[in-house]
N, C-alpha and C positions, 0 to 999 in steps of 0.2 A: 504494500500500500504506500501511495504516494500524496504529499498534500504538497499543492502549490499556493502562496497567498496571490490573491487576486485585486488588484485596488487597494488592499491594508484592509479591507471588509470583509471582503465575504473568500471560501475556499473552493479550491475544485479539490474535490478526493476521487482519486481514481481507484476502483476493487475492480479485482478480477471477477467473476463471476460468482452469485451466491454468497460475496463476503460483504462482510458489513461492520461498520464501527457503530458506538454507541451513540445512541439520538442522530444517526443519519439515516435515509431510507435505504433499504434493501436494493438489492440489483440482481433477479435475476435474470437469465441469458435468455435472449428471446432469436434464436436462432431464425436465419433468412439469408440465404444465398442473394450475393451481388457481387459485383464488376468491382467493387471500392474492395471488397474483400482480397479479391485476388490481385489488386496493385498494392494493397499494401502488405499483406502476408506472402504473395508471390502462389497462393492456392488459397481452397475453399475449405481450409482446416479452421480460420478466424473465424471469430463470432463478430461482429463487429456493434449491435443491436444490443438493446437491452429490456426490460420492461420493469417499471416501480412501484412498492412496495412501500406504504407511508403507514407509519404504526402510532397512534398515540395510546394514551390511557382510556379511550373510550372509540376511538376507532379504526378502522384499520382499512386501506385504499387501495386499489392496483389501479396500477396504469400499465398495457399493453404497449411496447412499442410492435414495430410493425413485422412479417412472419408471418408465416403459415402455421396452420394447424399441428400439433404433433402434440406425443405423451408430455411435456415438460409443464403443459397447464394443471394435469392431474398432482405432478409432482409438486407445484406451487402452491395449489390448494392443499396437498396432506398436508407439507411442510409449512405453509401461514395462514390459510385460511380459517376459517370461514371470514370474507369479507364483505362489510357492510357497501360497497362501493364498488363498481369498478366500471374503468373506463374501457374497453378493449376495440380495436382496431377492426373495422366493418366496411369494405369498399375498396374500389380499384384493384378487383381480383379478375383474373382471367385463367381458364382452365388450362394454357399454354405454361401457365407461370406458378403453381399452387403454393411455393416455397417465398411466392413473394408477401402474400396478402392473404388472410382467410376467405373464403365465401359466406355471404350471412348465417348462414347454417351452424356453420363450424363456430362462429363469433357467439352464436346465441350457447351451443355446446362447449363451448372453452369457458363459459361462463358460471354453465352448471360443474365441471375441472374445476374450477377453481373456487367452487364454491362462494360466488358471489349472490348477496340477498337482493340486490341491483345490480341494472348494469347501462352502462350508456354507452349506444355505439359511437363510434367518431369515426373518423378519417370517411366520411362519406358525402359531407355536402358543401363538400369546396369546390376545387378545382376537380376537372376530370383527367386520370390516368387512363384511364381500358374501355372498352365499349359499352359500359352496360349504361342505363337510362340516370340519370340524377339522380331516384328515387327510389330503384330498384336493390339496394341495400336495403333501406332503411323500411322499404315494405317486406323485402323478405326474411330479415332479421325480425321483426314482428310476427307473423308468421311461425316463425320457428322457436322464439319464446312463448309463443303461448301455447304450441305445443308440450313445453318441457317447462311450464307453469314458472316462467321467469318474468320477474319485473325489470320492464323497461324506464328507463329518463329518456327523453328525445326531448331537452329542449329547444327554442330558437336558438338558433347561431349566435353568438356575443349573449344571452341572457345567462344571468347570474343563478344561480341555484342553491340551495342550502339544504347538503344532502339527508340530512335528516326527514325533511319534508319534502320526499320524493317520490316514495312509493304509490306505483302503478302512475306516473307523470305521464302517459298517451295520451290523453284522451285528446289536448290539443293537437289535429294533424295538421300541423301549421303549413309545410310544407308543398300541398294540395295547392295551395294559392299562389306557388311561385314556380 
């Protein structure tokens, strides 16, 4: 572990994978094949990706960076979960590419891995990467939680949220109007 000071304020701490110091968030490896990996490992043995883990005395958060679906959700959930929150990565996936991005499916199921009590897709209604429709995430990840009786957030873009007072947040389909 390495800590650089930044400004005289604040730290970067870099962990390798799954390590962690005290009152920092967790890191772990959120595998996903890319081009960056192999210029700067020189192969596809780097991880380069990661996804966070924010723990207080009353809650506990993931955040998904971005990846494909694989066993390491299950293992994030024994090893931290259950988690009141999570954010996970939903869109700009293409069947060509499955190691890049999940498909909604798999985001609503990584969700029940990880043993999240919510979960809020992202990476879905920005910019487009792959071909599928603006919306077509965010309907089929709905879709797939309510099969597997999970609670969605979808709120607007830029609107603030106070996770405690989120459960079942769908009903606005904002989204329909744009």
């Amino acid at each position: 572990m390495k800590a650089t000071e930044v400004k005289g304020k604040f730290k970067r701490i870099f962990l390798g994978a799954w390590r962690q110091k005290a009152n920092t968030p967790i890191c772990p490896e959120q595998p996903k094949l890319s081009g960056k990996i192999v210029a700067i490992t020189g192969g596809n043995r780097g991880i380069l990706w990661c996804s966070w883990i924010i723990k207080s005395e009353h809650t506990n958060i993931y955040f998904s960076g971005d990846g494909g679906y694989a066993d390491h959700f299950k293992e994030i959930g024994e090893k931290y979960g259950p988690f009141d929150f999570a954010m996970m990565e939903c869109g700009q996936y293409n069947e060509k590419w499955p190691h890049i991005h999940m498909f909604p499916e798999q985001t609503a199921q990584a969700g029940i891995d990880i043993k999240a009590k919510q979960l809020m897709p992202k990476h879905w209604g920005a910019f487009r990467l792959s071909q599928h429709a603006w919306t077509e995430p965010v309907e089929r990840v709905i879709a797939a939680a309510k099969k597997l009786d999970l609670p969605l957030v979808i709120p607007k873009i830029g609107e603030s949220i106070i996770i405690q007072n989120t459960i079942n947040y769908t009903k606005n389909i904002w989204w329909e109007n744009h």
